[in-house]
MINULUM-237348 format. One record per residue: residue in three letters; z, y, x of N, C-alpha, C in turn; residue number from 1. Coordinates in pm, 1 decimal. Atoms other than C-alpha are relative to their C-alpha. Layout:
martor,n.w,n.v,n.u,ca.w,ca.v,ca.u,c.w,c.v,c.u,mimar
ALA,Z,Y,X,Z,Y,X,Z,Y,X,NUM
...
END
This chain:
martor,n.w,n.v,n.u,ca.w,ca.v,ca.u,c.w,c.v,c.u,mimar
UNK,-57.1,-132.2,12.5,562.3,-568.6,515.5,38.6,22.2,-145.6,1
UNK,-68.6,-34.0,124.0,776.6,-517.5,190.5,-71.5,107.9,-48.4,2
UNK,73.0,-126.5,74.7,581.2,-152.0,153.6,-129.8,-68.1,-56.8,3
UNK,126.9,50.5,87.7,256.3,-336.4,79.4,53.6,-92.9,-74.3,4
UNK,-51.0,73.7,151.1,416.5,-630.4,-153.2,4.7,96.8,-77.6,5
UNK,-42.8,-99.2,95.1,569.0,-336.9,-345.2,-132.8,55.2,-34.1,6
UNK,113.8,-57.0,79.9,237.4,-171.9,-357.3,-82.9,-88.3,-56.3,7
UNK,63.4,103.5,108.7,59.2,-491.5,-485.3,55.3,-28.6,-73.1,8
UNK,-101.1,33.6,150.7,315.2,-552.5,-725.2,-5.4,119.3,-113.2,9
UNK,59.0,-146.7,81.8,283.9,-216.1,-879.7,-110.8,22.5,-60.5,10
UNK,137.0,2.7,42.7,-99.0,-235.2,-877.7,-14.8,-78.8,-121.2,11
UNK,-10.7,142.7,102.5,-66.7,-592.7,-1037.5,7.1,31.7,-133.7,12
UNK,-29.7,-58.8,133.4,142.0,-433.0,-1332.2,24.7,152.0,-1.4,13
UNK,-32.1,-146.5,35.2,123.3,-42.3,-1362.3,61.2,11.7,-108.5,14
UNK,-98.2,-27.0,93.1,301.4,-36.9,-1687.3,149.4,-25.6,61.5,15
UNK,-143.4,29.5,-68.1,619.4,-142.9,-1499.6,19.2,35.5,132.5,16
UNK,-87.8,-100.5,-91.7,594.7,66.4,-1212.6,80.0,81.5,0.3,17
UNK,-134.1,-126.3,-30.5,835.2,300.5,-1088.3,-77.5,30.7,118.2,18
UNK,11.1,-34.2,-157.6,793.6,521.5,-796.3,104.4,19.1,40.1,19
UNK,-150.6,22.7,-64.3,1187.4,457.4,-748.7,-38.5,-84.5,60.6,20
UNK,1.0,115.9,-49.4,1068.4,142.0,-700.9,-90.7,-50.7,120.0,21
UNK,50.5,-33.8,-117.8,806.8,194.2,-454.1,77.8,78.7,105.4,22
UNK,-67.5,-83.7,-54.9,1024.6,434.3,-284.5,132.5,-99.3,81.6,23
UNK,-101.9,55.0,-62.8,1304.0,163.0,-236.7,-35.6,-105.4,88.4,24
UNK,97.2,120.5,-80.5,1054.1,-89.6,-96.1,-24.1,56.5,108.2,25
UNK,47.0,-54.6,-138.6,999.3,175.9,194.3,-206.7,63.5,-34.5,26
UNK,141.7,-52.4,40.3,658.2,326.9,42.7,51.8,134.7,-31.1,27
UNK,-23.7,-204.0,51.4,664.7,735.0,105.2,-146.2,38.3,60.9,28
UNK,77.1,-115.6,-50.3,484.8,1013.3,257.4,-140.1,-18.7,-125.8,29
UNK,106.8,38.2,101.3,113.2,992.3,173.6,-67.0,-151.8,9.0,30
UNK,7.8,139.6,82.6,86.5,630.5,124.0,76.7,3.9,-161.3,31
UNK,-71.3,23.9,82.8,332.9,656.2,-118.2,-74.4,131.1,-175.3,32
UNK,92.5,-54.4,19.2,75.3,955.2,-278.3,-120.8,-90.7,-94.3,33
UNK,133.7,76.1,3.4,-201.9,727.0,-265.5,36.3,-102.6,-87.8,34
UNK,18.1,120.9,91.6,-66.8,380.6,-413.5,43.4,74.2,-134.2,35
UNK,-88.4,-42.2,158.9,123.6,595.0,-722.8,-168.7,94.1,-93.1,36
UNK,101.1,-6.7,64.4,-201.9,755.6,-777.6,-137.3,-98.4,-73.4,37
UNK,108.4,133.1,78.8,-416.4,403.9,-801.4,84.4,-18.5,-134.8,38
UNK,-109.4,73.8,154.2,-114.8,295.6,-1057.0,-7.0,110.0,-78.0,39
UNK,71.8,-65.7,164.6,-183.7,585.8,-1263.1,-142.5,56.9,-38.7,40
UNK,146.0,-7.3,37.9,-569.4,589.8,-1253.9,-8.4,-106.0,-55.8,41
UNK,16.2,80.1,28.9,-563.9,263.8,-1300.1,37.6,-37.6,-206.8,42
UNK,-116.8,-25.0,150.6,-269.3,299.6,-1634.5,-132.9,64.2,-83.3,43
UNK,92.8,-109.7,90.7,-515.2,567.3,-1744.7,-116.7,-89.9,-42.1,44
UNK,92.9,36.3,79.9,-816.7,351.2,-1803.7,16.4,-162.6,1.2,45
UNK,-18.1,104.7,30.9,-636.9,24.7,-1894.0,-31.1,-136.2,94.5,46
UNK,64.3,96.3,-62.1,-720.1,-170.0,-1579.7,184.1,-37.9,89.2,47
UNK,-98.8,15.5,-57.2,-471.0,-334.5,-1335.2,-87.1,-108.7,124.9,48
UNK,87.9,102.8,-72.4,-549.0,-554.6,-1007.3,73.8,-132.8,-18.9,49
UNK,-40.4,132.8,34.4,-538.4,-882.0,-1015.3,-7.1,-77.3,186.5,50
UNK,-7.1,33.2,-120.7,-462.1,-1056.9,-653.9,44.9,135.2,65.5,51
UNK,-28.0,-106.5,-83.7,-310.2,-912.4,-358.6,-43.1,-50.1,177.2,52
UNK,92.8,33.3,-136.6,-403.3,-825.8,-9.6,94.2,-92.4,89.1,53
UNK,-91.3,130.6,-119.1,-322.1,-1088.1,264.3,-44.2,90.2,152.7,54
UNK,13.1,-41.4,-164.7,-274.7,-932.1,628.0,-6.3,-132.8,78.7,55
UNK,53.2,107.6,-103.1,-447.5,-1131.5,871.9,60.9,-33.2,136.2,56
UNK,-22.4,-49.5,-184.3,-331.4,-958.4,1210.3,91.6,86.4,-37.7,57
UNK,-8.0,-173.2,-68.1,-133.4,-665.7,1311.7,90.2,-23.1,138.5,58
UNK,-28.4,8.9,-125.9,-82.4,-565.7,1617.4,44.0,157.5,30.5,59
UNK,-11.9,-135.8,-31.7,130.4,-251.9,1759.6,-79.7,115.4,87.7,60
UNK,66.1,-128.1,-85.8,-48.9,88.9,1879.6,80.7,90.8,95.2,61
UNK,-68.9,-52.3,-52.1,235.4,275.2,1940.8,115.1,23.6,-8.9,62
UNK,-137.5,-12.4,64.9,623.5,324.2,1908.6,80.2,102.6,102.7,63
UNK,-85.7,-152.2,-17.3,807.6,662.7,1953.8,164.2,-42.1,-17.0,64
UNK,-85.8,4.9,38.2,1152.7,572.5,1956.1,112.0,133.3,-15.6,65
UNK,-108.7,-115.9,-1.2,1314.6,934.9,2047.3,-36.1,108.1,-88.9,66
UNK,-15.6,-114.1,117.1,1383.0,1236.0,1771.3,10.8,-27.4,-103.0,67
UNK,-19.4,24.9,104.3,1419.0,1261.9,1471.4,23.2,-115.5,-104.1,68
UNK,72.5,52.8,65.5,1207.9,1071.1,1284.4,-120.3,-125.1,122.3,69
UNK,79.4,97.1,-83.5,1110.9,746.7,1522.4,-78.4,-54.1,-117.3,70
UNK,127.6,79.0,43.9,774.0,575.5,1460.0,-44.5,-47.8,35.6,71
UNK,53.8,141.1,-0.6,556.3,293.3,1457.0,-159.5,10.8,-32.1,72
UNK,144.9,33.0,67.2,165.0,272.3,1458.4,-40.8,-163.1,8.5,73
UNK,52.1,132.6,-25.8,29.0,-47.5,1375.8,-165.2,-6.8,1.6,74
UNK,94.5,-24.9,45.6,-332.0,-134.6,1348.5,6.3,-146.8,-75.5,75
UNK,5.3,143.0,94.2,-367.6,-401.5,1064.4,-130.5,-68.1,-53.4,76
UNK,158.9,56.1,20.1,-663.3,-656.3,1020.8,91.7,-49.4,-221.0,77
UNK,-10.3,-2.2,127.1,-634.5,-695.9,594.3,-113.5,-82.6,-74.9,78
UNK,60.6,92.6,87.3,-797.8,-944.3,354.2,10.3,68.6,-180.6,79
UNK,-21.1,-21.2,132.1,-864.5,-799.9,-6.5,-98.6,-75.2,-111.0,80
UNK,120.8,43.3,90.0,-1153.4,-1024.9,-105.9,71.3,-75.3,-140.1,81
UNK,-55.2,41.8,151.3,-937.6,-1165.4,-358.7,55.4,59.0,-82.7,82
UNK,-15.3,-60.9,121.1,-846.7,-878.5,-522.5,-74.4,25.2,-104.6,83
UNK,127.3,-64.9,117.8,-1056.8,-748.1,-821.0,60.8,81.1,-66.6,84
UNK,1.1,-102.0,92.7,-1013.7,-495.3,-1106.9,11.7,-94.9,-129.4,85
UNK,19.7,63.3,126.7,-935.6,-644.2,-1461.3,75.9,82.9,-131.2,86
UNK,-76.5,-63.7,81.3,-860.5,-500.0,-1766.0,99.4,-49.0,-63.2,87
UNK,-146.6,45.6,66.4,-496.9,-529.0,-1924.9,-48.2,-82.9,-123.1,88
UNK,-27.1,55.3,118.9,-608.9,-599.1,-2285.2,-86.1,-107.2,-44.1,89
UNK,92.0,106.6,13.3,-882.4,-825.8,-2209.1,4.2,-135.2,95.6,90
UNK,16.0,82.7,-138.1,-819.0,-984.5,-1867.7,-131.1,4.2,85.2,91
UNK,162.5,-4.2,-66.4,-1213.2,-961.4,-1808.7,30.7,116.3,86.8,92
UNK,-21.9,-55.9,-107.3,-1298.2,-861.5,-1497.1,-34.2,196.5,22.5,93
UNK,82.3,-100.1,26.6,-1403.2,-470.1,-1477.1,-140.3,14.0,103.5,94
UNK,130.8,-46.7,-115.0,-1782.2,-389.4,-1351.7,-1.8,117.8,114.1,95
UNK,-10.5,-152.6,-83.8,-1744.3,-211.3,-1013.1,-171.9,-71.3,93.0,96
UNK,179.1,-32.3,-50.1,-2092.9,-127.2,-789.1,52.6,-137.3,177.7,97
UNK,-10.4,78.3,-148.3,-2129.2,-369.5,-429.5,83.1,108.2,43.8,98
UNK,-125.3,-29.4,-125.8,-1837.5,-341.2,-182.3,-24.3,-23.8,86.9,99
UNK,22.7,112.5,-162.3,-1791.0,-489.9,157.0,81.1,-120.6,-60.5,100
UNK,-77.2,150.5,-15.8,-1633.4,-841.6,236.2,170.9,19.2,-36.2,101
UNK,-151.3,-12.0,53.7,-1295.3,-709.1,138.9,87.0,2.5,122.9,102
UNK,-111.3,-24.0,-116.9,-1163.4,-717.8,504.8,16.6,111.2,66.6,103
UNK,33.9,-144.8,-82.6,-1097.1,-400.9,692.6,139.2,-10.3,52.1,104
UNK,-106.9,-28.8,-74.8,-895.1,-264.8,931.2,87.8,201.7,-30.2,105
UNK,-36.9,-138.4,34.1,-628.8,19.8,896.3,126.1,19.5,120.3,106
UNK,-134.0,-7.8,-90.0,-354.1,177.3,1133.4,45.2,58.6,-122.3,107
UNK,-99.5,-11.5,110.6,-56.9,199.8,949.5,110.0,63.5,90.0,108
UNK,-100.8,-103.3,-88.4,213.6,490.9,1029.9,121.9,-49.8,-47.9,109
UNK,-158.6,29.0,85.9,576.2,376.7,998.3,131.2,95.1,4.7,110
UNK,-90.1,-85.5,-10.9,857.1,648.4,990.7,143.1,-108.6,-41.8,111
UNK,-103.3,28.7,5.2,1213.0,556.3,1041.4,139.9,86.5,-65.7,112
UNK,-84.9,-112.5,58.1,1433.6,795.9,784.4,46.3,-18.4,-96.2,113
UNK,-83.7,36.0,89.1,1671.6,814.1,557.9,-73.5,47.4,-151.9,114
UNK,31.6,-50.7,139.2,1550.3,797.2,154.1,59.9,97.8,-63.4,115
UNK,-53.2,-118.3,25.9,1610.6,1144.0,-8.6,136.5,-2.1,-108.4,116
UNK,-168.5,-14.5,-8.4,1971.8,1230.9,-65.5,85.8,-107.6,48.4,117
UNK,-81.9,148.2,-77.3,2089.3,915.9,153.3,-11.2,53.0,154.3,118
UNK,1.5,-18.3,-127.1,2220.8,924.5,489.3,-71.0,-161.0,52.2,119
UNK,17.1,106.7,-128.2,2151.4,547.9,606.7,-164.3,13.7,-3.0,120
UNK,142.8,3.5,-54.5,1779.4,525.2,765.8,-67.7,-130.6,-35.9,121
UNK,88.6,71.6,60.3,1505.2,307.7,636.9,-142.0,0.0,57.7,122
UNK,123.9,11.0,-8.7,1161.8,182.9,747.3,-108.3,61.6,-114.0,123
UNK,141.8,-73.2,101.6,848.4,388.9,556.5,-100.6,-8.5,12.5,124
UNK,173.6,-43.8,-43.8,513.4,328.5,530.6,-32.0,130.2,-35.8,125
UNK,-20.4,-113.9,11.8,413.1,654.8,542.2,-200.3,33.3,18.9,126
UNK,127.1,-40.2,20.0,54.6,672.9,567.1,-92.0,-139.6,65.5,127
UNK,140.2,158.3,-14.1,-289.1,403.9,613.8,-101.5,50.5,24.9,128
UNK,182.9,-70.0,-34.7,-656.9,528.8,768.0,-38.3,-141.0,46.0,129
UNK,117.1,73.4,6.8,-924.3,340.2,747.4,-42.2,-32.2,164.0,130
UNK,23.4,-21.6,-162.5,-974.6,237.3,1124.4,-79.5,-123.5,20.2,131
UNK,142.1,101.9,-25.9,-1288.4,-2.1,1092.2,-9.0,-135.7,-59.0,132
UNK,-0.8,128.9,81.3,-1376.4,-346.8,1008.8,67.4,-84.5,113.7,133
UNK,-94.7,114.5,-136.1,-1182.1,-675.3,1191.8,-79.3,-100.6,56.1,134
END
């Protein structure tokens, strides 16, 4: 899914995000919320991630094709054990508290709409919940 590359690429380097650039990758609503806020918590105390997540699975929930705004639930099995936390000016890793195994599961909402002031229509991740482990 191009919306998550874009959001690991962003994470990766927050000094060279954009949220044009998330935005053109198909990353809105509140996903698009959520990753622009890691990239500037992250900016803010000099950290950045290092690795990105690998999707394992996904498999469709549901697909709306009539009105407006057609959509897409997926539920996605996700791999993040190889991400970590590191700081920009050191590379060392940053100290965070026990996690889980880094895999989890999320349904992922996809909206089908046009990017603001554009008529042609575009795939959006548009939002991600936490929907258990895989």
């Amino acid at each position: 899914m191009t919306a998550s590359v874009a959001a690991d690429t962003a994470l990766n380097n927050p000094p060279a995000a954009t949220e044009a650039k998330l935005l053109q990758a198909g990353v809105g609503g509140n996903w698009l919320i959520q990753v622009w806020g890691s990239v500037g918590f992250n900016q803010e105390r000099g950290w950045y991630q290092d690795g990105k997540v690998k999707i394992e699975s996904i498999s469709v929930v549901s697909v709306k094709t009539t009105g407006e705004q057609p959509e897409v639930l997926l539920r996605v099995c996700q791999d993040a054990s190889k991400v970590s936390l590191r700081y920009l000016a050191t590379r060392k890793p940053v100290p965070v508290g026990p996690g889980t195994d880094g895999r989890s599961k999320v349904q992922a909402k996809l909206v089908f709409a046009p990017p603001a002031g554009q008529s042609k229509k575009m795939w959006f991740l548009v939002d991600q919940q936490d929907a258990g482990t895989c």
